[in-house]
C-alpha positions in Angstrom: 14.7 44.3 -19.6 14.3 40.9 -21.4 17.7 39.8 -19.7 15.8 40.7 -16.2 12.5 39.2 -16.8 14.6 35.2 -18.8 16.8 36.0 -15.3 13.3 36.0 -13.1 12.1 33.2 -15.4 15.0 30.9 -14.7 14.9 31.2 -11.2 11.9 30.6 -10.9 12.1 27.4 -13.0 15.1 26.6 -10.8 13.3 26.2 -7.8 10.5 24.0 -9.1 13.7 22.0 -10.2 15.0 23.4 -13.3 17.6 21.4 -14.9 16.2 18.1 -13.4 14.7 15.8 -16.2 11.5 14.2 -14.9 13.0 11.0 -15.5 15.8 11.9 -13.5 13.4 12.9 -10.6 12.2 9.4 -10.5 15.1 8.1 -10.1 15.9 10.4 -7.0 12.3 9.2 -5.8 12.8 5.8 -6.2 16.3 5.9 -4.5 13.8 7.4 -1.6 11.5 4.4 -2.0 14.2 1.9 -2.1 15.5 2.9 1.4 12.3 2.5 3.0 11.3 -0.3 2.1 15.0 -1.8 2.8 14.6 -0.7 6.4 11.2 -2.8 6.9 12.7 -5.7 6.4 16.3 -5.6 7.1 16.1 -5.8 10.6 14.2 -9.3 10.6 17.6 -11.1 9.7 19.4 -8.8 12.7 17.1 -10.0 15.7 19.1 -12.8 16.7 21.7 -10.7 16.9 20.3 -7.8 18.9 18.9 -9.8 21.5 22.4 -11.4 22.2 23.6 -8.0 22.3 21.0 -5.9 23.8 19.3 -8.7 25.6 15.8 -7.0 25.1 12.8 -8.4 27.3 10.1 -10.0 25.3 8.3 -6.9 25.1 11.3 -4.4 24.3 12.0 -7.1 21.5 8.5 -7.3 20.1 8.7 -3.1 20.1 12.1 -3.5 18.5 10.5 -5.0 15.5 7.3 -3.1 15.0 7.4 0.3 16.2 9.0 1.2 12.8 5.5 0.4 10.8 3.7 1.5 13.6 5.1 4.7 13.6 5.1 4.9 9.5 1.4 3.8 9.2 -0.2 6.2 11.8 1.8 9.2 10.4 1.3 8.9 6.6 -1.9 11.0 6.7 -0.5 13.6 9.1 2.7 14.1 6.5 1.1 13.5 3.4 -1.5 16.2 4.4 0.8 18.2 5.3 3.1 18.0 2.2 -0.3 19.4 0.8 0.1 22.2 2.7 3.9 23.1 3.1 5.4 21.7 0.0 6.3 18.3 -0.6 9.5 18.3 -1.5 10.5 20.4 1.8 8.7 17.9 3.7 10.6 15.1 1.7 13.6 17.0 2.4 12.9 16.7 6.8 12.4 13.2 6.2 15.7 12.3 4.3 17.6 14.2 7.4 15.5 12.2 10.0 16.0 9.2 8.5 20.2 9.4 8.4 19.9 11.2 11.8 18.0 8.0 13.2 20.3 5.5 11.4 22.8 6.5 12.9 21.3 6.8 16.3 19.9 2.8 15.4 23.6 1.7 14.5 24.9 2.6 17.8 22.4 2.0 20.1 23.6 0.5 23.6 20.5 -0.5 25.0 17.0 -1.3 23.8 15.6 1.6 24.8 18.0 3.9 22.6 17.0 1.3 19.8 13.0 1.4 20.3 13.3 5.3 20.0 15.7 5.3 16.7 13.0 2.6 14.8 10.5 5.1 15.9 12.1 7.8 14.4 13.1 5.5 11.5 9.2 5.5 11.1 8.5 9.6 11.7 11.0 9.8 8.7 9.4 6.9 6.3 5.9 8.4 6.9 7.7 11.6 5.8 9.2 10.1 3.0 6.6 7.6 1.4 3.5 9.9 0.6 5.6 12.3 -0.5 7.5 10.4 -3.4 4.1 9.8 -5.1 2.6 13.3 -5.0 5.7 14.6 -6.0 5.5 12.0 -9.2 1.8 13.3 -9.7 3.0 16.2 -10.4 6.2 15.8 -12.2 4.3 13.0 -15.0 0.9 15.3 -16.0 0.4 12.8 -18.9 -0.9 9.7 -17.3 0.5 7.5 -19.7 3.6 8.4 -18.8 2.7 8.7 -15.1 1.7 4.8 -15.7 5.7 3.8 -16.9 6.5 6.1 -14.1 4.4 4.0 -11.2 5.5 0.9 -12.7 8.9 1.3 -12.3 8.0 3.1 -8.6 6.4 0.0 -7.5 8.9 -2.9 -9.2 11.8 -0.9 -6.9 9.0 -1.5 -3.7 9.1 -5.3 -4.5 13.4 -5.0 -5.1 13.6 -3.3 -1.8 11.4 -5.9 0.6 13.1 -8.6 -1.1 16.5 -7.2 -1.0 16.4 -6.3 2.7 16.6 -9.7 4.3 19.1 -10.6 1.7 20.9 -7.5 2.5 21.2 -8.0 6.1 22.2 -11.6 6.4 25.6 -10.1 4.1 26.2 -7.5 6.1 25.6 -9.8 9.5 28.2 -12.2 8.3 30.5 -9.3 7.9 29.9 -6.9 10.4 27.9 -6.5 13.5 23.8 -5.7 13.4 24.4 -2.0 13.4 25.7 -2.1 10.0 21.9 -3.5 8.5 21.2 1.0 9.3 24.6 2.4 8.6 24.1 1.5 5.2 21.2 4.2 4.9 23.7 7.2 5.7 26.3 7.2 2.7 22.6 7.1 0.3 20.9 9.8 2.6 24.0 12.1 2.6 23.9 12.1 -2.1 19.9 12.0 -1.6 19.8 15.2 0.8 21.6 17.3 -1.8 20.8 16.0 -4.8 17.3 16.1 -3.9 17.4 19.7 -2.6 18.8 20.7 -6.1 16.7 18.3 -8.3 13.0 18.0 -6.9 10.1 20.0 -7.8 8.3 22.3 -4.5 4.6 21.7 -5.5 1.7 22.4 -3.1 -2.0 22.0 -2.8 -4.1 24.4 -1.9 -4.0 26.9 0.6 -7.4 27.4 1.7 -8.5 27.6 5.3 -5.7 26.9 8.3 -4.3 23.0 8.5 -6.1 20.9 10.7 -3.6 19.8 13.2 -6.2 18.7 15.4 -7.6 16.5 12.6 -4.0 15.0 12.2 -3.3 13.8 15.6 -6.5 12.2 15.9 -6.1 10.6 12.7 -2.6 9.8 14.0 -3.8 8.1 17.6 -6.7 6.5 15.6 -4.2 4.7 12.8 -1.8 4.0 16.0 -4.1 2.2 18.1 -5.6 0.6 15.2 -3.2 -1.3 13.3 -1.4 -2.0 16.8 -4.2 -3.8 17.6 -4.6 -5.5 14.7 -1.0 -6.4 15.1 -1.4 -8.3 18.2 -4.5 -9.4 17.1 -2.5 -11.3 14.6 -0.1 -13.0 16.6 -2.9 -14.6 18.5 -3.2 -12.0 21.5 -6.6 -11.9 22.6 -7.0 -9.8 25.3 -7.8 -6.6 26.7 -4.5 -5.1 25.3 -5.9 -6.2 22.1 -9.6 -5.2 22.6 -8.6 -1.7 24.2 -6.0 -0.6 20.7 -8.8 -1.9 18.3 -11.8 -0.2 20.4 -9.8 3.3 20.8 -8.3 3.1 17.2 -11.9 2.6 15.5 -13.7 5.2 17.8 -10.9 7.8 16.8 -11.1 7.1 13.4 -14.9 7.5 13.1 -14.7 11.0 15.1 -12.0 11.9 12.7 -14.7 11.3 9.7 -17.1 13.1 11.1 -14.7 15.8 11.8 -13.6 15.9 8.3 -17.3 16.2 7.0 -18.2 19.2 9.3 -14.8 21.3 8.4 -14.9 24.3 5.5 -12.0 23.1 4.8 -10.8 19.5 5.8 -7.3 17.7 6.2 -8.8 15.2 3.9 -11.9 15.8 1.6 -13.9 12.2 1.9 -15.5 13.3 -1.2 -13.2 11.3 -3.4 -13.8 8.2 -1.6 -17.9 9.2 -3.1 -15.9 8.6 -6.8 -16.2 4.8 -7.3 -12.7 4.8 -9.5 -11.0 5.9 -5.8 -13.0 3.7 -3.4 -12.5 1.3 -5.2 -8.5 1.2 -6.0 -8.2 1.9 -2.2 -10.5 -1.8 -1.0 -8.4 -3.5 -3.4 -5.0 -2.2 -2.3 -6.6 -3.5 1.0 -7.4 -7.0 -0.5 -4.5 -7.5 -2.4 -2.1 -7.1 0.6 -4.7 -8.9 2.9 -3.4 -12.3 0.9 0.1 -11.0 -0.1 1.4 -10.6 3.6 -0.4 -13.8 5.0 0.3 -16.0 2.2 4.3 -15.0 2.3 4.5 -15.6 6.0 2.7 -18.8 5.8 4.7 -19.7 2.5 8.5 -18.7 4.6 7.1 -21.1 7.7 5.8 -24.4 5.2 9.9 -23.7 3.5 11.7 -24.0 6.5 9.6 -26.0 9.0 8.2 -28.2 6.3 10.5 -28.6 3.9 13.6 -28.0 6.3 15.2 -25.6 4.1 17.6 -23.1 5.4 16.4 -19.5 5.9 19.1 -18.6 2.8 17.1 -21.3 0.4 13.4 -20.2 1.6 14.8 -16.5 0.4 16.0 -18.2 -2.8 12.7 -19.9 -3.3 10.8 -16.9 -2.4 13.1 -14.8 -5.1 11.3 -15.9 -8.1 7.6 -14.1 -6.4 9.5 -10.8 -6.5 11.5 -11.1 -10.3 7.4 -11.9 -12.0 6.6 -8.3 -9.4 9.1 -6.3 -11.0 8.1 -7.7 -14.5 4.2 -7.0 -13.9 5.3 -3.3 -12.4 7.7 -2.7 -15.8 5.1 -4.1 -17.9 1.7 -2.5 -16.2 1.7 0.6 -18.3 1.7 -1.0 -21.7 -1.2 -3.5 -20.1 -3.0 -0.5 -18.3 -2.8 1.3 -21.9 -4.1 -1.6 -24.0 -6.8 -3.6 -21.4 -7.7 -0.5 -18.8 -8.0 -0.5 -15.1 -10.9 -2.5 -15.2 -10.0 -5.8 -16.9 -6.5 -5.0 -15.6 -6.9 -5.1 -11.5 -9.6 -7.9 -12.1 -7.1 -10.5 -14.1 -4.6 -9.5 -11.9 -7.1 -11.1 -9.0 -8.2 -14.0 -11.0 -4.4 -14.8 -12.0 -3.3 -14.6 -8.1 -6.2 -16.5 -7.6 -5.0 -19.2 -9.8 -1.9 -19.1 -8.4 -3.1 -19.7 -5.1 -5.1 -22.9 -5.9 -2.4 -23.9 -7.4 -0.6 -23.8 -4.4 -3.3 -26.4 -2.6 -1.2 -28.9 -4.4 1.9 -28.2 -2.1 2.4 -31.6 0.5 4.8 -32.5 2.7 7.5 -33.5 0.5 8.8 -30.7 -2.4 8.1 -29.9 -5.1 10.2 -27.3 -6.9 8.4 -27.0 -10.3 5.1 -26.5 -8.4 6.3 -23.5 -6.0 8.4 -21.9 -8.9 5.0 -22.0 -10.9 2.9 -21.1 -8.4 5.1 -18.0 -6.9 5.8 -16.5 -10.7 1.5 -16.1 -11.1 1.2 -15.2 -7.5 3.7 -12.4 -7.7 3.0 -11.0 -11.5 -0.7 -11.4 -10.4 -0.6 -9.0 -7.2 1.6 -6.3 -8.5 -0.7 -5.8 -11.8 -3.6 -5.8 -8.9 -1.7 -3.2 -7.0 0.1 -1.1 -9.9 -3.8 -0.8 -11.9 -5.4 0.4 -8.3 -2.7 2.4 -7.4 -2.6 4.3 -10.5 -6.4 4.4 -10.3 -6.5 6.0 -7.1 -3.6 8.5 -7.7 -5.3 9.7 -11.3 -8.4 10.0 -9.4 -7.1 12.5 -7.2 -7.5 15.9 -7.8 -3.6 16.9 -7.9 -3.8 19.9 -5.1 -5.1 16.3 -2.8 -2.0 14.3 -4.1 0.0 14.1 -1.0 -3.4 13.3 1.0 -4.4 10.8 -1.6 -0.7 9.2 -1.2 -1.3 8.7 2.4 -4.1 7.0 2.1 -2.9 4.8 -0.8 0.1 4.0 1.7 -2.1 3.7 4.7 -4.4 1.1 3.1 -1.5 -0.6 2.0 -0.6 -1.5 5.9 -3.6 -1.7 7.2 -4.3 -4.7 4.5 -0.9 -6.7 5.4 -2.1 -6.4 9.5 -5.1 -7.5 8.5 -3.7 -10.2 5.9 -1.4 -11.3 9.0 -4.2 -11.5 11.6 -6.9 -13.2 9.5 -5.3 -15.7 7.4 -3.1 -16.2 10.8 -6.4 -16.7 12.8 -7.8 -19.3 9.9 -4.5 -21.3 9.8 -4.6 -21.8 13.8 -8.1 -22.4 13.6 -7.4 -25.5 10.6 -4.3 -26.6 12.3 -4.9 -27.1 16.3 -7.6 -29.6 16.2 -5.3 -32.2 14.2 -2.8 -32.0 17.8 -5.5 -33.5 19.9 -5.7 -36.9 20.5 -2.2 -37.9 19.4 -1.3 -41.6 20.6 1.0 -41.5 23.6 1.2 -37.5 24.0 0.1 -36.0 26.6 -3.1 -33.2 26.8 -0.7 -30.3 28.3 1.9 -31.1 25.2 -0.7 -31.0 22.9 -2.1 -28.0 23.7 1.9 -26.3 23.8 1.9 -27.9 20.2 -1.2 -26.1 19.2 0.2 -22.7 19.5 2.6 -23.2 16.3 4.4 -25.5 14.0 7.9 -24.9 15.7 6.8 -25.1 19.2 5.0 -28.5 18.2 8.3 -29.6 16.6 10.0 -28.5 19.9 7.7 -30.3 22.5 8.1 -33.7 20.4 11.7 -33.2 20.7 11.2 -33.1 24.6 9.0 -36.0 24.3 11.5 -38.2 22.0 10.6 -42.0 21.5 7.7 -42.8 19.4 5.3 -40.2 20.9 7.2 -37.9 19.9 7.8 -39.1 16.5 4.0 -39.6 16.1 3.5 -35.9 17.3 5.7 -34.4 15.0 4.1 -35.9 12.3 0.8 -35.0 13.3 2.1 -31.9 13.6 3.2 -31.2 9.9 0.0 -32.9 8.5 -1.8 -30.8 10.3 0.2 -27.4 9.2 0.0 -28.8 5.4 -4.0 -29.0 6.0 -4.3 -25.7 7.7 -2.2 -24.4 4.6 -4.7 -25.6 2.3 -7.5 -24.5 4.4 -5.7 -21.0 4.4 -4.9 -20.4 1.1 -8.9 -21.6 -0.3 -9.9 -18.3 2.0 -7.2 -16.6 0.0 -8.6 -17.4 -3.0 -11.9 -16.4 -1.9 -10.6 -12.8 -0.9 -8.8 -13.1 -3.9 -12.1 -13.4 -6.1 -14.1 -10.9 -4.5 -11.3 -8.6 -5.5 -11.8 -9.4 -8.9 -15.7 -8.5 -8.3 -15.0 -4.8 -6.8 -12.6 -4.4 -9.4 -15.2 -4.2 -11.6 -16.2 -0.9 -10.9 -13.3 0.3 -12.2 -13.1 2.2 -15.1 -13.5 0.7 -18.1 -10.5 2.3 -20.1 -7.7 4.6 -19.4 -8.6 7.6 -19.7 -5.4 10.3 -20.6 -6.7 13.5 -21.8 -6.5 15.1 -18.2 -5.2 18.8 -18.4 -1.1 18.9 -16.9 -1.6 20.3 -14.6 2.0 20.0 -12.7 4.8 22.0 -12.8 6.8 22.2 -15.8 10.1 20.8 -15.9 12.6 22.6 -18.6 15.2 21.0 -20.3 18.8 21.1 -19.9 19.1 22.8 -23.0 16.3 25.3 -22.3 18.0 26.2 -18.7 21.5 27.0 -20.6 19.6 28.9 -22.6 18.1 31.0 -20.1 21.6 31.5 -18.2 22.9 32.6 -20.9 20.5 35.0 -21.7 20.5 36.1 -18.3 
C-alpha cells in the first residue's frame, strides 16, 4: 500500500515538474526570454537585405518590421489570461512550437506577404511565451526574496537579448543570407520543447466561472488598434489612419473595463490596480520605458548622423548602457532587500535622471568619457526602476492572477516604448525644424524636405552642394544637437515624476507571504520515491 500511495505521490510531483530544481526552471525560462527578445530586434540589421530580396513596398516593409510587437502586445492579455485558466506551462509549451514553426516559415519566405504572416505568427507565439515565463516563476520562487534573485537575473537576460539581437544579426548577415537572423531560433526551440515539457511546473489559477473569450478579443482589437496608432503616431503620421487606430483602440479598451467590472467572474480583476503597490509598479514600468525607448533611438541617430560613426561603433558605444542593465538586474535583489521598493524604484528615477542631464552636455564633436558616463547611470538607473516595479507588481498579485498580472506587466511595458517613441519623437521634431528655416542660400521647399529628419536634411544639402549646402548641413546638426537637449530636459522631467509616483510604493520588502506555489522536490527526494515505488 505505501509503495502505491510514494508511486501516486511521485507522479504526481512528476507532472508539476519533479526532478527539475527551481533554479534549473529559470534557466529553461530565461532560455524562453532570451529568444524573444532576440527576435525584436534582430531583424532591424536584416532590412536592407530583405528589401533587395523581397523588394517590399513601403507599406509591406513598414508591416515587415512591426507586425511582430503588434501582434505580441495585443495578445499578452488574451494568453496570459488564459495561462490562468488552461495551465501555463501547456500554453508555454503552444508557444515554443509556434515560434520554431514560424521561424522556419520566416527563413524561407519568398515574398513579403509569406514574411508579414511568419512575424505575425512570430508575435502569436511571443505573446504566448512572455506572460507565461513570469507566472510560471511566481510560482516556482514562493519566497520573494528569492523570487527577487530570480527576476533579476530574468530581466538582465531581457537587456542581453535586445542588445545581442542587432549584434547577432549583422554576424550572421555577413555570413549567410537574412533568413538565417530566424533559423537560429529552431535548433533552441527544438532542446526547449522537450526539455520544457519534462522540466516546467503545470500551475493554474482559478477555475471559477467560464473564460471570457469575448473579453479577450476585445481586449485584443483594443491593444491592436491602440499601440498601432500610437506607432504611427510616432513616426510623425498624422492622419486619419492615425486618428481612426487611437480612436477605436481607446473606445475598445474602456468597453473592455467596463465589461470587466460588470462580470461574476472577469478575465482580469481591476481590483488590483485599486492596491496602490500594483498601480503603481505598472505607471512606472510605463514611464521608465517612455524615456528608455526614445532616448536610445535618439542616442543611435546623434552616433551615426552626428558623430558619423558606423552602425558597428554606435552598437559598441551603446554596449556599455546594457553591461550597468545586467549589473543593476543581478544586483536588484540584495538592493530591493536592504533599501525596499520605495527608495529603490525612486533612486533608480533620480539616477536615470542624472544621467540624462548629464547627457545635455553632448555637442557636436565627441566625447567618449561623457557618453560612457552618462549610458553606465542611464542603464543601471532604468533597470533598478524596472526590476523594483516589476517585482512590486508581480508580489502584489494574488498568485491564481499571475499569468493576468504578467500580461499586464508586459503590456505596459510596450505600450510605454510607443509612447516613449511618439512623444519624445514629437518634442525632438518640434525643437529641431524651426532651426531649418531661414538658412542663407537654401531654398523654402529644401528646407521644409530638411525638416522632416536629420538624414533627409543631410541628403538635400548633398543635392544642393556649394556653400548652401554646406551652410544647411550645418544648420542641420545644430539644430538636431538643440532638439536633443530640448528632448532629453522632457526626459528628465518624465523621469522625476517617476521618482514622485514611486513613492507610493511600499516602504520595505515585505517576505512573509504564505508559498503558495507548487513544490518542487529534489533530485534526491524523486530517487527516493522511485525507488520506493
Amino acid at each position: 500500500m505505501s509503495g502505491t500511495t510514494t508511486a501516486a505521490a511521485a507522479l504526481r510531483r512528476r507532472a508539476a515538474g519533479a526532478g527539475a530544481n527551481r533554479w534549473v526552471v529559470l534557466v529553461v525560462l530565461c532560455v524562453s526570454l532570451l529568444l524573444v527578445a532576440l527576435d525584436a530586434t534582430v531583424l532591424h540589421v536584416a532590412v536592407p537585405a530583405v528589401t533587395e530580396d523581397l523588394k517590399p513596398g513601403a507599406i509591406e516593409l513598414l508591416w515587415i518590421v512591426d507586425v511582430y510587437p503588434l501582434a505580441c502586445a495585443s495578445l499578452l492579455i488574451l494568453f496570459g489570461t488564459l495561462g490562468d485558466r488552461v495551465g501555463r506551462r501547456r500554453v508555454l509549451l503552444l508557444g515554443y512550437g509556434l515560434f520554431g514553426v514560424a521561424s522556419a516559415v520566416a527563413a524561407l519566405a519568398d515574398s513579403a506577404q509569406v514574411l508579414i504572416l511568419a512575424r505575425a505568427l512570430l508575435g502569436v507565439g511571443g505573446a504566448m511565451i512572455m506572460p507565461a515565463t513570469l507566472s510560471i516563476l511566481r510560482q516556482v520562487f514562493p519566497d520573494r526574496r528569492e523570487r527577487a534573485l530570480a527576476i533579476g537575473i530574468w530581466s538582465a537576460v531581457a537587456a542581453v537579448g535586445a542588445a545581442v539581437g542587432p549584434l547577432l544579426g549583422g554576424f550572421l548577415l555577413e555570413h549567410f543570407w537574412w533568413g538565417s537572423v530566424f533559423l537560429v531560433n529552431i535548433p533552441l526551440m527544438l532542446v526547449s520543447l522537450p526539455v520544457g515539457r519534462l522540466l516546467l511546473p503545470e500551475s493554474k489559477g482559478s477555475a471559477d466561472g467560464p473564460w471570457d473569450v469575448v473579453g479577450a478579443l476585445m481586449a485584443a482589437a483594443g491593444l491592436f488598434a491602440l499601440v498601432l496608432g500610437v506607432k504611427r503616431l510616432g513616426g510623425g503620421e498624422l492622419d486619419a489612419f492615425t486618428a481612426v487606430p487611437l480612436i477605436v483602440g481607446t473606445l475598445s479598451l474602456v468597453l473592455f473595463v467596463r465589461r470587466q467590472r460588470r462580470r461574476t467572474h472577469p478575465l482580469v480583476d481591476l481590483r488590483m490596480f485599486a492596491r496602490p503597490a500594483f498601480s503603481t509598479s505598472v505607471g512606472c514600468i510605463v514611464l521608465a520605458m517612455l524615456a528608455l525607448v526614445g532616448l536610445e533611438l535618439i542616442a543611435a541617430q546623434y552616433l551615426q548622423l552626428v558623430l558619423d560613426l558606423s552602425p558597428l561603433e554606435t552598437g559598441l558605444r551603446l554596449l556599455p548602457l546594457t553591461v550597468a542593465a545586467m549589473a543593476a538586474g543581478l544586483a536588484g535583489a540584495r538592493l530591493l532587500r536592504r533599501f525596499g521598493p520605495r527608495r529603490m524604484v525612486s533612486a533608480g528615477f533620480c539616477l536615470t535622471a542624472l544621467a540624462v542631464l548629464l547627457l545635455t552636455a553632448m555637442g557636436d564633436t565627441d566625447n567618449t568619457g561623457l557618453l560612457l558616463s552618462g549610458f553606465v547611470l542611464l542603464g543601471f538607473g532604468l533597470e533598478t526602476t524596472l526590476f523594483g516595479a516589476y517585482e512590486s507588481m508581480l508580489s502584489e498579485a494574488p498568485p491564481e492572477q499571475a499569468g493576468g498580472a504578467a500580461a499586464i506587466g508586459e503590456t505596459s511595458y510596450q505600450l510605454g516604448a510607443g509612447i516613449g517613441i511618439a512623444l519624445l519623437g514629437s518634442v525632438m521634431n518640434a525643437a529641431y525644424t524651426p532651426g531649418l528655416s531661414g538658412v542663407p542660400g537654401v531654398p523654402e521647399s529644401a528646407s521644409r524636405s530638411a525638416g522632416h529628419s536629420l538624414g533627409e536634411a543631410y541628403d538635400v544639402a548633398g543635392s544642393l552642394g556649394g556653400s548652401a549646402g554646406v551652410a544647411l548641413r550645418r544648420a542641420a546638426r545644430d539644430s538636431f544637437v538643440h532638439g536633443l537637449h530640448v528632448t532629453l530636459l522632457v526626459s528628465a522631467g518624465l523621469l522625476v515624476l517617476g521618482a514622485v509616483m514611486a513613492l507610493r510604493l511600499p516602504r520595505t520588502m515585505q517576505c512573509g507571504e504564505t508559498p503558495t506555489a507548487v513544490e518542487l522536490p529534489s533530485p534526491r527526494e524523486v530517487a527516493e520515491s522511485r525507488v520506493s515505488a
